[in-house]
DOFI-640361 format. One line per 4 residues: their letters; for each residue z, x, y of C-alpha. Coordinates in nm, 2 decimals. Each point is the difference from the previous one (the first is absolute). Layout:
N
A	Z/X/Y  ...
***
This chain:
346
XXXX	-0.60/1.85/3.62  -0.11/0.16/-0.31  0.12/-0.18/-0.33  -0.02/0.17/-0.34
XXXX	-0.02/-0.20/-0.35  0.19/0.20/-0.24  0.15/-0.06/-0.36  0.37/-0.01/-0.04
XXXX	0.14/0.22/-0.23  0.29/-0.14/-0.24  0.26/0.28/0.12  -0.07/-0.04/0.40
XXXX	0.33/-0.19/0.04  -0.08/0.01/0.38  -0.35/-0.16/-0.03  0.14/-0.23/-0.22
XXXX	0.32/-0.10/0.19  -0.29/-0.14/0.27  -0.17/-0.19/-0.26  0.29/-0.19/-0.09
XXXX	0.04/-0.06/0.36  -0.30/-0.09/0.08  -0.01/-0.25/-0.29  0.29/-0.16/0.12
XXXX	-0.12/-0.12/0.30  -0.23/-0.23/-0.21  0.27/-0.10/-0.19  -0.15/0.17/-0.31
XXXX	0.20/0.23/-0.26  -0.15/0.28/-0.11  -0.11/-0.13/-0.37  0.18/0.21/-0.34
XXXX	-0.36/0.05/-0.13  -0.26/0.22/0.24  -0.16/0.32/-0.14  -0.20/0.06/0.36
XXXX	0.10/0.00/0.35  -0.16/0.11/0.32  0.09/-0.07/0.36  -0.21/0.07/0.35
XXXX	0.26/0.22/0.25  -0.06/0.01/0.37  0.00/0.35/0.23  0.37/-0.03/-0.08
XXXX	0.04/-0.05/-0.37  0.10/-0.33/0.04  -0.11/-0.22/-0.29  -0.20/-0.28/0.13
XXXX	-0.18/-0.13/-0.24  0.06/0.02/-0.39  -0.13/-0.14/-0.40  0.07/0.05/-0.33
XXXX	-0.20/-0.01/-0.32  0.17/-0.13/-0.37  -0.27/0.03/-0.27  -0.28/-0.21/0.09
XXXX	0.17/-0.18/0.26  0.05/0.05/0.40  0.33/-0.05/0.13  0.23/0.07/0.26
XXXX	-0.19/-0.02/0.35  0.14/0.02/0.33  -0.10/0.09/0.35  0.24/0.13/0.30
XXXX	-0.02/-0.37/0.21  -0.06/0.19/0.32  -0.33/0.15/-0.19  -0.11/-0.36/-0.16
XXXX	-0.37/-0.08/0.07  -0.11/0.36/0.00  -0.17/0.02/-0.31  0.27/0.19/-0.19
XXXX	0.02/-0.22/-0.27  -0.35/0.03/-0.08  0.02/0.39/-0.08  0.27/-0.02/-0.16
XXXX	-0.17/-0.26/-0.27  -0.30/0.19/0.02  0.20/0.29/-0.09  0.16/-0.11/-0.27
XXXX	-0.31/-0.21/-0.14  -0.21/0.39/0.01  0.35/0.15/-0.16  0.04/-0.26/-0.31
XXXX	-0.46/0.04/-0.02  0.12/0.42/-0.04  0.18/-0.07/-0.32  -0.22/-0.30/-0.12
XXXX	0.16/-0.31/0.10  -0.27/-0.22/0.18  0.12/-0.36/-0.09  0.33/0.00/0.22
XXXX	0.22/-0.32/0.06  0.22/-0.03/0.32  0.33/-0.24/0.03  0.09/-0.07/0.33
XXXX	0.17/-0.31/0.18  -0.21/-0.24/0.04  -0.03/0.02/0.41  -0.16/0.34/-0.03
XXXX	-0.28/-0.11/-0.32  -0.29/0.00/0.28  0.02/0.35/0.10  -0.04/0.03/-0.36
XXXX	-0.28/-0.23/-0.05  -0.15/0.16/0.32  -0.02/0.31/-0.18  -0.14/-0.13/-0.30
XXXX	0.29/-0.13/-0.22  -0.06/-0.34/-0.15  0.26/-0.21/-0.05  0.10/-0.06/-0.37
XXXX	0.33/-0.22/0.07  0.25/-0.05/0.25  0.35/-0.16/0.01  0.05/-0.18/0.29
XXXX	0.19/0.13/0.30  0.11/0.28/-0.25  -0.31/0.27/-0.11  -0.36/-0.02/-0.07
XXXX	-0.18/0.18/-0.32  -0.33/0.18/0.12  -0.26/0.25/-0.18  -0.28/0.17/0.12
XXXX	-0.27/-0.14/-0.23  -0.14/-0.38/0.08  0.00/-0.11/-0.30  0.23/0.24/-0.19
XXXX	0.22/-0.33/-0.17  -0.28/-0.27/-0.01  -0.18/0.26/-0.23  0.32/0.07/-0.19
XXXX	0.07/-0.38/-0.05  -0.37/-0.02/-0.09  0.06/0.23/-0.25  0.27/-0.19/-0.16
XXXX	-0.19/-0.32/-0.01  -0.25/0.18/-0.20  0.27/0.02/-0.31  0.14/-0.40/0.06
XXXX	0.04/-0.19/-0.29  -0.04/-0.38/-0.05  0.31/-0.13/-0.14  0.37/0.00/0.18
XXXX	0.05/0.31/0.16  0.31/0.19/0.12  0.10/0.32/0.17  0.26/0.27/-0.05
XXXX	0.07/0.33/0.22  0.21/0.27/-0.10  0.09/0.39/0.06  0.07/0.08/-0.36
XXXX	0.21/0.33/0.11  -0.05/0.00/-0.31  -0.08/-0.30/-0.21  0.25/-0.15/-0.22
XXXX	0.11/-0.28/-0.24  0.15/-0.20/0.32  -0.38/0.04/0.12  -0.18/-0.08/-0.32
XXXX	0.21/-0.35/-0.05  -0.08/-0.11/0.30  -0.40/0.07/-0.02  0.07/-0.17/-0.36
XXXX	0.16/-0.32/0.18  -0.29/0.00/0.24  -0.27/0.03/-0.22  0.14/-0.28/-0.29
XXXX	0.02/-0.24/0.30  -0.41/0.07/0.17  -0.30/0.03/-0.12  -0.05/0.32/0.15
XXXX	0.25/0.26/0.18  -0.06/0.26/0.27  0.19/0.30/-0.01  -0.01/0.19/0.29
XXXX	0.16/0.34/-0.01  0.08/0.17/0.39  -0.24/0.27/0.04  0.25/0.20/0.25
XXXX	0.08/0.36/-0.11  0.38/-0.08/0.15  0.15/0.00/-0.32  0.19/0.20/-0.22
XXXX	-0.20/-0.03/-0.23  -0.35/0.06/0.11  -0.31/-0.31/-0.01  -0.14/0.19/-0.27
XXXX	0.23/-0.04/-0.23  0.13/-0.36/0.09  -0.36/-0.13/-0.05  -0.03/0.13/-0.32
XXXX	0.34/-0.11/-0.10  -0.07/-0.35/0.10  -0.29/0.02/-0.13  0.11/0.09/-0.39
XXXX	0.29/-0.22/0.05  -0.20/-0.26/0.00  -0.30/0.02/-0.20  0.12/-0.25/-0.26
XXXX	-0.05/-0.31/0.26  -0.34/-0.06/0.02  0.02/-0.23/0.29  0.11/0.23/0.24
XXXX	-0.20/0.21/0.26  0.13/0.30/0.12  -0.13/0.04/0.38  0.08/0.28/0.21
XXXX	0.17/-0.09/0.34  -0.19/0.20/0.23  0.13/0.07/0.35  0.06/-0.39/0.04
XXXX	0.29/-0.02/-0.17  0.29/0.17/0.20  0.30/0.16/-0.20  0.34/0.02/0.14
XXXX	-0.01/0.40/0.04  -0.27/-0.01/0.25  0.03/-0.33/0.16  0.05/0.11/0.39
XXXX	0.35/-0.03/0.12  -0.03/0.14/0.37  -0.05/-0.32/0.20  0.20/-0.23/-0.18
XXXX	0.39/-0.06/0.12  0.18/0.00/-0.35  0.05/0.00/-0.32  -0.11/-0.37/-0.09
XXXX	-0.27/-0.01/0.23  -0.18/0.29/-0.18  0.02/-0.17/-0.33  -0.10/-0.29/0.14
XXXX	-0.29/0.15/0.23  -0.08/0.16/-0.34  -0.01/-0.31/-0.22  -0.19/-0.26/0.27
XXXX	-0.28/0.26/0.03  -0.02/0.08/-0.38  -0.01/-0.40/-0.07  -0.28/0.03/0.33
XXXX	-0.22/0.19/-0.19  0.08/-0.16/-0.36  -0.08/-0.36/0.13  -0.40/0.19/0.05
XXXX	0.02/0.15/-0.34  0.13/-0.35/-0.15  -0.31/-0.17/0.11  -0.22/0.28/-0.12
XXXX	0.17/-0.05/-0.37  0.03/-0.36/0.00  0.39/0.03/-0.05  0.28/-0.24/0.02
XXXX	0.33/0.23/-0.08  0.13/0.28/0.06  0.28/0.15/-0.29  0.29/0.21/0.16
XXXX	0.30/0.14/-0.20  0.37/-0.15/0.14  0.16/0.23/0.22  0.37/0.00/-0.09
XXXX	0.10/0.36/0.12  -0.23/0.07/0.28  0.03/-0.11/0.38  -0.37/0.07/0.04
XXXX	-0.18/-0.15/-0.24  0.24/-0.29/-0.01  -0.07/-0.09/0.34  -0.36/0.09/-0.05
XXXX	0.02/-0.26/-0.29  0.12/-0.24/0.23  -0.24/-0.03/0.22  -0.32/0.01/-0.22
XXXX	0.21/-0.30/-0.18  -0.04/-0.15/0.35  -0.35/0.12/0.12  -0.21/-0.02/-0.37
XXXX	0.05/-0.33/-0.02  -0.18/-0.07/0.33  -0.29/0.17/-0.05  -0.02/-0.25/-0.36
XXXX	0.14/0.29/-0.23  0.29/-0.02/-0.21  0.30/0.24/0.03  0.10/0.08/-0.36
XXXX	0.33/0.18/-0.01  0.12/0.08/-0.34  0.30/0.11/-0.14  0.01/0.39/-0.07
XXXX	0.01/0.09/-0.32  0.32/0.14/-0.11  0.16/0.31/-0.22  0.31/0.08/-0.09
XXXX	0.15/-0.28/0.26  -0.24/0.18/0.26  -0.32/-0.10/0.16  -0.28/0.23/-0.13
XXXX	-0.17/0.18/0.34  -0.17/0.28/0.07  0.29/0.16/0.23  0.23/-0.01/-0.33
XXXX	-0.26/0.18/-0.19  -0.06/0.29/0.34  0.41/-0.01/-0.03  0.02/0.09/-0.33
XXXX	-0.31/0.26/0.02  0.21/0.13/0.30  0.34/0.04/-0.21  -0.17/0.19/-0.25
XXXX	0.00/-0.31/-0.27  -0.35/0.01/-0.05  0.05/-0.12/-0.37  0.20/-0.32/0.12
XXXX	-0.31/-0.18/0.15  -0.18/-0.06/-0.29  0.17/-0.33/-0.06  -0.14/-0.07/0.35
XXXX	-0.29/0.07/-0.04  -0.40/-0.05/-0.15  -0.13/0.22/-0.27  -0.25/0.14/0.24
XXXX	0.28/0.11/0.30  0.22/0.11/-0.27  -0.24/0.21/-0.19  -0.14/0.15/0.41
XXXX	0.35/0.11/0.10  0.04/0.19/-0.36  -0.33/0.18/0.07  0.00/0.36/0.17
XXXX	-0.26/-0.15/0.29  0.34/-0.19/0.08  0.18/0.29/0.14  -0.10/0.01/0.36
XXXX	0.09/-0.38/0.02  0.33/0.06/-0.17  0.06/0.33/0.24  -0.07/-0.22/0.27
XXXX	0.23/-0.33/-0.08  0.29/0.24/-0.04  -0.04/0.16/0.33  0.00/-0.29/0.19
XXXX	0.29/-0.10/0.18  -0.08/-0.39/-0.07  -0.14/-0.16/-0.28  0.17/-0.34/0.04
XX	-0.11/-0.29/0.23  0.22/-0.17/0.18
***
């Protein structure tokens, strides 16, 4: 039999149709975010074997079962490890459940953190988040020490009071801004927003997530059965990770702004109120801060960029965001808010 490994081509609805299927039988959806797929066809152009690639993640395997244990797994990782190497991605992470981590590791993943009997976090560097976590330590502080994460798509008042809550409360506060270009607006822009939005309050350190903090946009769906049990596979691997980056800082809580309109991060909320305080951290969750009877969020401000009522976020807003998105360099982002077809989370 004569197999060929070729890539999959967005409009080959055919080829495409067998992925799906073929996915299926591993009880796997295809995932909403893959910018690569390639699939090995037998003499017959039946898919037998196919993966997909999302930024600097692999995702998306499966083999024909009648073909398991013939090695086609292995090409089609190696494939996609030499196609992410073409366009200069060589530190790749994989997701996968966690009955399937040692192929991974066999191939040389290393296991970063895993969920039990859910998914497994793997990269392909040994000591890719003990050096990152080293390099954390490096900036601890002695004192009382405290974290908070945040998107900042883009940065606004609602953000700033609750960095000013955190940081009148702890010695020392560690912002950490998500690093993923999955945003709106792009990391660029965010980290300079946070930035300037906070460079009154000395006491706060503004650390870049890395790929170790996991936002919602490109958290893998595809092996998960719902709704909930992404959010929550999502939030125990995030708090996974944060409990290693805790002990690195020396922290004991973590600040989150109260959900009141979103399902996602309210449950997400919910469980770090559950899981933080196990690992010895302390789940702050404090009130949003509110506007005109509204709670001040960065999916009001993308709402109002969207509806063309630019000048009605600068009550929302810092000095520094308002004074960006008055600025010609603002266009693209502005262009690009109101051509999306949703700029609210639910």
């Amino acid at each position: 039999m004569s197999e060929k490994l070729e890539t999959i081509a967005p409009w080959d609805s055919l080829a495409w149709a067998q992925v799906d299927a073929l996915l299926e039988q591993e009880s796997i959806c295809r995932d909403a975010n893959l910018d690569y797929t390639c699939g090995i066809f037998d003499d017959e152009s039946r898919l037998i074997a196919t993966g997909s690639a999302f930024g600097n993640t692999l995702r998306c395997f499966a083999v024909e079962r009648s073909h398991q244990g013939e090695g086609l797994m292995n090409q089609v990782v190696s494939h996609l490890m030499n196609y992410q190497a073409a366009r200069g991605l060589f530190h790749l992470f994989v997701y996968t459940k966690t009955a399937s981590a040692k192929f991974f590791q066999d191939l040389g993943f290393y296991e970063i953190a895993r969920v039990e009997n859910t998914l497994s976090f793997l990269e392909n560097r040994r000591a890719g988040f003990q050096t990152y976590c080293g390099e954390l330590a490096r900036s601890r502080r002695k004192g009382r020490s405290a974290a908070v994460v945040m998107n900042a798509n883009p940065f606004t008042l609602g953000h700033r009071y609750l960095v000013e809550r955190a940081a009148a409360e702890n010695d020392t506060v560690y912002l950490f801004v998500l690093s993923e270009d999955a945003s709106l607006v792009p990391f660029s822009v965010r980290w300079r927003l946070v930035t300037g939005g906070v460079a009154g309050l000395p006491n706060v350190v503004c650390c870049r997530s890395g790929p170790y903090m996991i936002s919602s946009a490109t958290f893998p769906s595809y092996f998960l059965r719902d709704e909930a049990a992404v959010i929550e596979g999502h939030a125990r691997l995030d708090l996974a990770l944060f409990g290693s980056i805790s002990q690195a800082l020396g922290l004991s809580a973590r600040y989150v702004g109260e959900e009141p309109t979103s399902q996602v991060t309210g449950l997400y909320n919910r469980i770090m109120a559950e899981e933080l305080p196990r690992m010895g951290i302390r789940c702050v969750i404090v009130p949003r801060l509110e506007a005109g009877g509204a709670a001040v969020s960065a999916s009001s401000v993308r709402r109002l960029i969207h509806d063309g009522r630019l000048a009605d976020i600068r009550p929302l807003v810092p000095e520094s965001t308002w004074a960006y998105f008055n600025s010609t360099e603002a266009a693209p982002v502005i262009r690009a808010i109101q051509a999306a077809e949703q700029v609210v989370h639910y």
